[in-house]
N, C-alpha and C positions, 0 to 999 in steps of 0.2 A: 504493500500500500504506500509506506513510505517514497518508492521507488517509481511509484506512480505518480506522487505529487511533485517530485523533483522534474521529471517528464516535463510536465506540466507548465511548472516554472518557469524552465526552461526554455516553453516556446511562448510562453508571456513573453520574457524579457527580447529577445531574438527581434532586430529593426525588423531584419528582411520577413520576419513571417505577417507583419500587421504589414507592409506592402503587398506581399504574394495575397493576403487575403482580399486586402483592397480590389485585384484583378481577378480572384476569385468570384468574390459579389458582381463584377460587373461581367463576366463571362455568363455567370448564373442569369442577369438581366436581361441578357443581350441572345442569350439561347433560349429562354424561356420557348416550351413548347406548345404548340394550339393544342386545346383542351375541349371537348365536348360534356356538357354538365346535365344533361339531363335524362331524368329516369323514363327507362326503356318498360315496356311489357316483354312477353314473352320468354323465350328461353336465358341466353346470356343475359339479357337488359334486366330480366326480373329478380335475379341473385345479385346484381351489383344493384337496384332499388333495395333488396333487403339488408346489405349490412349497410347500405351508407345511413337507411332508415332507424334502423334498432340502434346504429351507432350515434345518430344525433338525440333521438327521442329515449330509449327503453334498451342500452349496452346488455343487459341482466338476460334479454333474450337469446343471446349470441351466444351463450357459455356453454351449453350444451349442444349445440352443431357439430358434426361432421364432416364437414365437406373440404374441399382443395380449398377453400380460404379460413384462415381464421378470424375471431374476432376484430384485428383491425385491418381485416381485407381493404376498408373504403378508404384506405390510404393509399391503394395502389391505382383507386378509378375515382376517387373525390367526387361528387356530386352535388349538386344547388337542392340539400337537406342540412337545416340548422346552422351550424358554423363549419360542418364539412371542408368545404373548400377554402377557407383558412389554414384550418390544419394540413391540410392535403398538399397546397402551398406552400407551406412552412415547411412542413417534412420532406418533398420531396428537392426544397431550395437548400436545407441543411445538409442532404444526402451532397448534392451537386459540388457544394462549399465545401464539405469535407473532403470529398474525394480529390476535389483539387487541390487542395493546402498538403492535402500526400503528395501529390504527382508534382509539384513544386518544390518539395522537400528534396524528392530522389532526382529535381534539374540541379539543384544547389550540389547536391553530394556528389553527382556523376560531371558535374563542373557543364551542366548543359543549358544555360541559362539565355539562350541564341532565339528571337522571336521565332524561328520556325518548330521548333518545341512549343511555344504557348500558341503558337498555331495549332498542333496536336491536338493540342489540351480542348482547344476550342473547338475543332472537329469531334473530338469526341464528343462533348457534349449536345454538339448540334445533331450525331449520328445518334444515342445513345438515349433511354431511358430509367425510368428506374431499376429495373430489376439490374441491369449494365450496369447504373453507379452504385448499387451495393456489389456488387462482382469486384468492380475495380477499386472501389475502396480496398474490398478485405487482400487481394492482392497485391494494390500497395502499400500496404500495412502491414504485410507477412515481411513484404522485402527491405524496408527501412528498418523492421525489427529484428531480421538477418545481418543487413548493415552495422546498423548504431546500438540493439541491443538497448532497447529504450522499451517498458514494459508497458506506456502509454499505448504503442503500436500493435502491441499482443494482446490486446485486452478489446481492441476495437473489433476484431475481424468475430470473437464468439459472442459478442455485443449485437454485432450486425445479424448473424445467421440464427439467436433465438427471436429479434426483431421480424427477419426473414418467415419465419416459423409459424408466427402472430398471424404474418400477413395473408401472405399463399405458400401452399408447399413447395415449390418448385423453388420460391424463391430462397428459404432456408435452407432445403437440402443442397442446393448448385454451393451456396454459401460452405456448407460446410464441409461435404467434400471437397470445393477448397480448400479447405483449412487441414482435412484428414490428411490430403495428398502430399500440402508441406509438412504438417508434424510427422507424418513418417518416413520424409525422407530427413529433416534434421535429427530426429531421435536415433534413427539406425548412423548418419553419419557420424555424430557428437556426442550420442549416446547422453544425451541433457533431456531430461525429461518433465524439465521444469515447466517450461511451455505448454504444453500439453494440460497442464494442472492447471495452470495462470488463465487458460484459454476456454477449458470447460468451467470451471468457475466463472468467469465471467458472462460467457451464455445462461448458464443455471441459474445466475441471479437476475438475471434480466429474463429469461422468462416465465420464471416463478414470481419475480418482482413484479412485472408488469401486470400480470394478470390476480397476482393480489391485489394491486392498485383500482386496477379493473371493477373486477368481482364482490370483494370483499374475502373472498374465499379461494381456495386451490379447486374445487369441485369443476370436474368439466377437463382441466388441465391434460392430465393425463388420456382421456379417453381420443381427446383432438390427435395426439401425438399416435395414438393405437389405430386412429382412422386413415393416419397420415400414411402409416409403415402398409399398412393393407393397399392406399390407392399405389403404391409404391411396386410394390411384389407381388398381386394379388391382381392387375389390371391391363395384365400383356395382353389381353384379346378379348377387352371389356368395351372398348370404346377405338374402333379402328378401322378405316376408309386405306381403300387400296388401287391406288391411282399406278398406270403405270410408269416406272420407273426406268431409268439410263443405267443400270449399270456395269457401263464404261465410264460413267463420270464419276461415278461414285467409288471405283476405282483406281481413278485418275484423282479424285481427290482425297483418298486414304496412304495411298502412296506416295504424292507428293509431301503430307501431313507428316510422312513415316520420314522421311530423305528429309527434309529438316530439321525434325528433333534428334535425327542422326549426325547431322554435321553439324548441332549448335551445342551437341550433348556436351562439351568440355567448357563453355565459355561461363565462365567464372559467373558473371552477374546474369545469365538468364538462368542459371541451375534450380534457383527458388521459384522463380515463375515457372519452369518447365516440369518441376515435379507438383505442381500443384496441381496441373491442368489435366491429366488423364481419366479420373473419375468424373472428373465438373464435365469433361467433353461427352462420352460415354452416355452419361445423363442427359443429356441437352440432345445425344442424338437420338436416347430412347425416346424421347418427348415428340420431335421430331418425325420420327419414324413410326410409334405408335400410334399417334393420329393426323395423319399427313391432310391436314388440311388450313389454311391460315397462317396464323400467327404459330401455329406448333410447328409447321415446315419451315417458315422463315426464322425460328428461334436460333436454328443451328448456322443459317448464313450469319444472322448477328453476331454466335460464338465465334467463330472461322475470323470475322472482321475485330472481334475483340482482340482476339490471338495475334493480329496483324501489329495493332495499334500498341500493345504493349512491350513487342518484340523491339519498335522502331523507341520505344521510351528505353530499353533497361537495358539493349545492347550497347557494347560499349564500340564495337564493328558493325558496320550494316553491311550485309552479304550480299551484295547483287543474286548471285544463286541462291541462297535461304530466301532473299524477298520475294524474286523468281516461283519459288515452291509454293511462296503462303499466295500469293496473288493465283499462283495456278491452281491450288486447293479452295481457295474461295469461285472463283470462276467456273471449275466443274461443277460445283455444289448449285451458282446459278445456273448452270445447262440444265442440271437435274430436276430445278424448279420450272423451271422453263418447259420441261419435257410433259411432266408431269401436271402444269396447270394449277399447282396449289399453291401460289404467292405470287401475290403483287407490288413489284415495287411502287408502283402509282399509287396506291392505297395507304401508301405508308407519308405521312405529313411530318414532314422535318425540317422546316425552314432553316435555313441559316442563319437570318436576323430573325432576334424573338420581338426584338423593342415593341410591335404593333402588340404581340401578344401578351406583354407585361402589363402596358397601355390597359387593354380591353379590359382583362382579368383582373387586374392588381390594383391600377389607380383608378377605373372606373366600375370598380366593385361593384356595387349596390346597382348598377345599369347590367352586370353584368349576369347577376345572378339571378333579379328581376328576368331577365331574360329567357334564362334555363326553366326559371321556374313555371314559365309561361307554356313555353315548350313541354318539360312534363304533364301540362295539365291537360295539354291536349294530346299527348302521348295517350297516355293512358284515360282517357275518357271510352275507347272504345269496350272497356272492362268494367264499365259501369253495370251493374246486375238491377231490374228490376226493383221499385222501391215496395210490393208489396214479399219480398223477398227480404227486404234490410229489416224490415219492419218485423218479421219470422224470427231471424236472429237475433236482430238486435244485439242486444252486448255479450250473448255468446260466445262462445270461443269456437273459428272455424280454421281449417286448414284446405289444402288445395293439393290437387293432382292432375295432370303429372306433373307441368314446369313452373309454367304461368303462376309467379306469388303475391304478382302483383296487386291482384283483384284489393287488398286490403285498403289499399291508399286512397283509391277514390272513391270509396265507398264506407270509410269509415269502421272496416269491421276489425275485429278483436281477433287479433291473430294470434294461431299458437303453433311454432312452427315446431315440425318433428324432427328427430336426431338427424335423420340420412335426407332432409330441406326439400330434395324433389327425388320426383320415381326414374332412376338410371341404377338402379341394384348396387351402389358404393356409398360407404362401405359398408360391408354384412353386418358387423355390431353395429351398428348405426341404422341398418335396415330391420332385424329383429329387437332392437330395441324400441324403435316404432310400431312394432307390432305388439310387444308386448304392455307398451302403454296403452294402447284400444282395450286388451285385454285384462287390464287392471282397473280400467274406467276413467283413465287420464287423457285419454285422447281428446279431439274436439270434439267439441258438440255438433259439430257440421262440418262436413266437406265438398268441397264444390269439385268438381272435375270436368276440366274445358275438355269441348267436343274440336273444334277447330282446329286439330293439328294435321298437318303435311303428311302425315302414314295414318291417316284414321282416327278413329276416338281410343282404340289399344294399341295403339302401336309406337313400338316404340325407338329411342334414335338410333340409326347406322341398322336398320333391317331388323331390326328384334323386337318382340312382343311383352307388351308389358305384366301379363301376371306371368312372363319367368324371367325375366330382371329382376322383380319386386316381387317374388311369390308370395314369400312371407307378409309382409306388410298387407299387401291387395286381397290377401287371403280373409286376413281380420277384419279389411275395411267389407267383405262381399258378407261376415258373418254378422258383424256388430252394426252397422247402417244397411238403412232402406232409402230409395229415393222418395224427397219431398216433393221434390219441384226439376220441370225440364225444360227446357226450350231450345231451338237450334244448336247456340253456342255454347249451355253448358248445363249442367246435372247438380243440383245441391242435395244430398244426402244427409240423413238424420239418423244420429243414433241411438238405437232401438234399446239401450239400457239391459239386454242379455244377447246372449251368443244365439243365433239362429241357427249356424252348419257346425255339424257335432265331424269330427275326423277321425278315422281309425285305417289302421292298417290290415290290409287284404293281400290274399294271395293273387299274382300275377303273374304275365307269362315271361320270361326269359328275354332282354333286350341285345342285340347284337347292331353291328352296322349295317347299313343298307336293307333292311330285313323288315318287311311288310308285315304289323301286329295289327292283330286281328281284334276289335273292340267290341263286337256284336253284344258280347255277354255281361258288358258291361253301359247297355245304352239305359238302363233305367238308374242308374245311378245319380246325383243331384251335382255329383263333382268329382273329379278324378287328376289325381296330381302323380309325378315319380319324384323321388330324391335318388338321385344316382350318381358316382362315384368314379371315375375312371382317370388312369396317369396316363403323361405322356410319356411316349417311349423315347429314347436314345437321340433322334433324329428331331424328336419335337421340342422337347428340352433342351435342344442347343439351337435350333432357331429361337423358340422363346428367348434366351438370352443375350442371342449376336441381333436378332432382327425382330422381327414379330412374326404369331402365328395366324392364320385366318381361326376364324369362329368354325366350330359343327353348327349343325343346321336341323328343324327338325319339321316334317312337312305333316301337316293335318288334311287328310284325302274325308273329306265332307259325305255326307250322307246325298249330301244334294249331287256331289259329282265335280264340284270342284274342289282344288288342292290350294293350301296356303302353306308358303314357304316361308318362314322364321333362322336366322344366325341364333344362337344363343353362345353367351362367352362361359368357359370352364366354372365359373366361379358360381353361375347360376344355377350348378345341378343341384349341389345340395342344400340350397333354400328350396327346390322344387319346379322341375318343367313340370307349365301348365299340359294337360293330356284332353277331358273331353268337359263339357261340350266346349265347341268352337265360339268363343265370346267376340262378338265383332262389334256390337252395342251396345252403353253403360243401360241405357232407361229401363232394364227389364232384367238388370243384374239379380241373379247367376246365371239365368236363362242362356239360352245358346243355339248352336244348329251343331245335332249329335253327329262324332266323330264316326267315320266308319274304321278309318286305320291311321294307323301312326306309325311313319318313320322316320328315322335317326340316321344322316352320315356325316360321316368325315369331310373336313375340305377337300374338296373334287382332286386339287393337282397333287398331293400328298397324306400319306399317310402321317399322322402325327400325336395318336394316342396309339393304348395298346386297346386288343381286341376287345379282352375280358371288361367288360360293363355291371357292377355291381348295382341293383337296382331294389329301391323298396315301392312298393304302390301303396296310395291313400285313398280311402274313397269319403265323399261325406253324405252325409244324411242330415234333413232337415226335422227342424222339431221347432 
């Protein structure tokens, strides 16, 4: 601690740091990036509506979610709710100011103090956003505390990655697999293991600290982090679109990646940036890779260009061939997007000069936010529901299925959101624990469920069906609520205060791949589910981990004569494939059109489980 305040001191008294900041703040001004402030319906728009919302009005909501963000998610998407966008402001200009007051440090030490470095500086900021300035922060924080040995520098980077944590998952973990990648290469080189102590310690308090701050309590704490490690490990072929791909380029740009860190492997001052970077990369390209679409395929050309940027900061030689390599590793990487269709450079708003955007957002606030807020009101008016419907609830507690959460805000209703926030089956304790709140009589007193979605009233995103994402969950909502009320665009449900489908386990027939089951015997039944079991074998387990795998699939051949084809991912057997009847419409839930057959295959181009399918059958019964 001592040792930290002398740090500290130390860069008080220092002329040159209260200049470097000086040009810090005004790079910060002058990059400031355009910002869109207002609350969206629907899928993405309605989950960044609910934390920015619980986070200006009711924080206390947030503490029990599961989801890829955490409670202070609405710092990463700030919105025109409460002071929101202040904060959001604030945090992400102290982000930008830090990282530069590092990156000015390591020009002073490596004697590179020449305006085409604070050009750098300024490019990045202008290429670069948040999750990028926590990345380069904790990077250049690793390497000035390789340097100088200053334990201000050590303390920032697991500061930043429990922060990261708070936020979104991606942005903690990339964080601290930076951090794993350097402590184990200084620990094995210098065998100092002090670091390492200095570095979880200071994550630990900061995210046990902030979320007591928070909460009042640790409650919740824990379970985020248990939901986190599930979307992590447990979500290689939960949520994945398969465009096709170049790869020529994507070997053109592995190889080049490889012939770089080969020729730069000895150079004294990139050795700490270079061992940090192969897990962070790795990650950013499973991200990438497992849902090739948007902003998840463009995340890796960002990494690729970070790698550039920091290469031209920390060498002490610029290699025409090493630059050669990183330029030709980012360029395949663009062919591949190119190829593929899944990112757009147009799409992405980066201005160079922010000054207009400081202007708008910053000195003309209150025009500004007036603004957004206007905009949200007429975003979301199309989710206005019926007023002899508000008048039903009234101050009830309702929740919503599948995405859409936004219904709450213009309608005034009492929201009570559940552990796993929408129906996408992640994560499982987060989805049976939603379940089991219906079942203990904590659930809402109403649920609404939009009819209006792109694949139907059940169906669900990337070709899969929703009661087997969310078996479990949908299961309790079909036994514990009845519909009240319906109309085109959506279904309010009420809950019926006992369980109506009683579930028990029956004997069934033997499940294999590709193999046509015969249901006949089963068509008086009120519901029929499997919980099923199966590994990958040899071949699929190591795609799973170099790449992704496709989804099996399970097809419903209808009584009527027609067939419905469903993806389902590994993770949804054992909550439960849906089996009979075929549910194609909430208003008359559980009802259906009886299944004649059912079957189960494997991705068409490979095989990638093993044969053997362990299988239990459920049927239920009404009472």
């Amino acid at each position: 601690m001592l040792q930290l305040k002398n740090s500290f001191s130390t860069f008080l008294k220092a002329k040159n740091n209260w200049t470097t900041s000086g040009i810090a703040l005004l790079i910060t001004l002058i990059t400031w990036p355009a910002h869109d402030a207002d609350l969206m319906p629907h899928y993405d728009g309605s989950y960044f509506a609910i934390y920015n919302w619980f986070a200006a009005y009711d924080l206390s909501k947030l503490q029990f979610i599961q989801f890829s963000f955490g409670p202070l998610g609405f710092l990463k998407n700030p919105l025109a709710v409460g002071d929101n966008l202040i904060w959001g402001f604030l945090f992400q200009s102290l982000l930008k100011i830090g990282l530069l007051i590092s990156v000015f440090r390591i020009f002073r030490l490596e004697k590179k103090e020449g305006p085409l470095f604070y050009l750098l500086a300024f490019l990045y900021c202008c290429m670069f956003k948040f999750d990028f300035l926590i990345y380069g922060w904790v990077v250049a924080s690793l390497w000035i505390y390789t340097s100088r040995r200053e334990n201000l520098y050590l303390a920032i980077p697991g500061f930043l990655a429990a922060l990261g944590f708070l936020i979104k998952i991606n942005i903690g973990l990339n964080s601290s697999l930076l951090i794993f990648g350097w402590l184990l290469w200084h620990s094995l080189s210098t065998r100092d293991y002090r670091p390492a102590i200095v570095t979880l310690t200071s994550g630990f308090i900061t995210y046990f600290g902030t979320w007591l701050l928070c909460f009042g309590n640790l409650g919740g704490s824990v379970d985020l982090l248990t939901g986190y490690f599930q979307f992590v490990f447990l979500n290689a072929d939960n949520t994945s679109t398969f465009p096709p791909n170049s790869f020529l380029a994507l070997f053109m740009m592995a190889l080049a990646l490889g012939a770089f860190y080969y020729l730069e492997r000895k150079q004294a001052t990139l050795r700490v940036y270079l061992a940090s970077l192969p897990l962070f990369l790795f990650a950013i390209y499973r991200y990438s890779f497992a849902r090739q679409s948007g902003n998840h395929s463009g995340e890796l050309l960002l990494a690729l260009i970070f790698i550039f940027f920091f290469y031209l900061l920390f060498t002490r030689h610029i290699k025409p061939f090493s630059t050669l390599l990183i330029v030709l590793t980012i360029s395949a990487y663009d062919i591949n997007l190119h190829v593929n269709g899944t990112f757009s450079h147009s799409k992405e708003r980066r201005p160079f000069i922010g000054i207009g955007n400081f202007y708008d957002q910053v000195w003309n606030y209150s025009d500004y936010k007036s603004k957004w807020e206007e905009q949200s009101r007429h975003n979301l008016a199309q989710n206005k529901i019926p007023e002899q419907w508000k008048k039903k609830i009234g101050s009830s507690t309702i929740d919503f299925v599948p995405w859409d959460l936004s219904y709450f805000i213009p309608n005034q209703l009492n929201y009570l959101a559940r552990p796993s926030l929408i129906t996408a089956g992640l994560p499982p304790t987060a989805v049976n624990k939603s379940a089991e709140l219906i079942k203990e009589g904590k659930g809402a007193q109403y649920i609404l469920w939009e009819k209006r979605k792109w694949t139907g009233q059940v169906g669900g995103i990337d070709r899969q069906y929703l009661f087997n994402t969310d078996g479990v969950y949908l299961r309790q909502v079909m036994s514990s609520y009845r519909v009240k009320e319906s109309r085109d665009q959506d279904v309010l449900f009420e809950k019926t205060g006992k369980e109506t489908m009683i579930w028990e386990e029956i004997e069934g027939p033997e499940i294999s791949w590709g193999k046509k089951i015969d249901l006949g015997k089963f068509n008086d039944r009120k519901g029929l589910y499997i919980e099923m079991e199966v590994d990958y074998n040899a071949y699929g387990w190591f795609k799973k981990t170099v790449y992704k795998t496709k989804r099996p699939s399970v097809t419903y051949h209808l009584s009527s004569g027609e067939s419905k084809t469903y993806e389902f991912p590994r993770l949804s057997m054992k909550g439960g494939i849906w089996i009979s009847p075929y549910i194609s419409e909430i208003d008359s839930l559980p009802k259906g059109t009886p299944v004649a057959y059912i079957e189960f295959n494997q991705p068409s181009e490979n095989r990638i489980f093993e044969d053997r399918i362990k299988a239990k059958w459920y049927s239920a019964s009404l009472q």
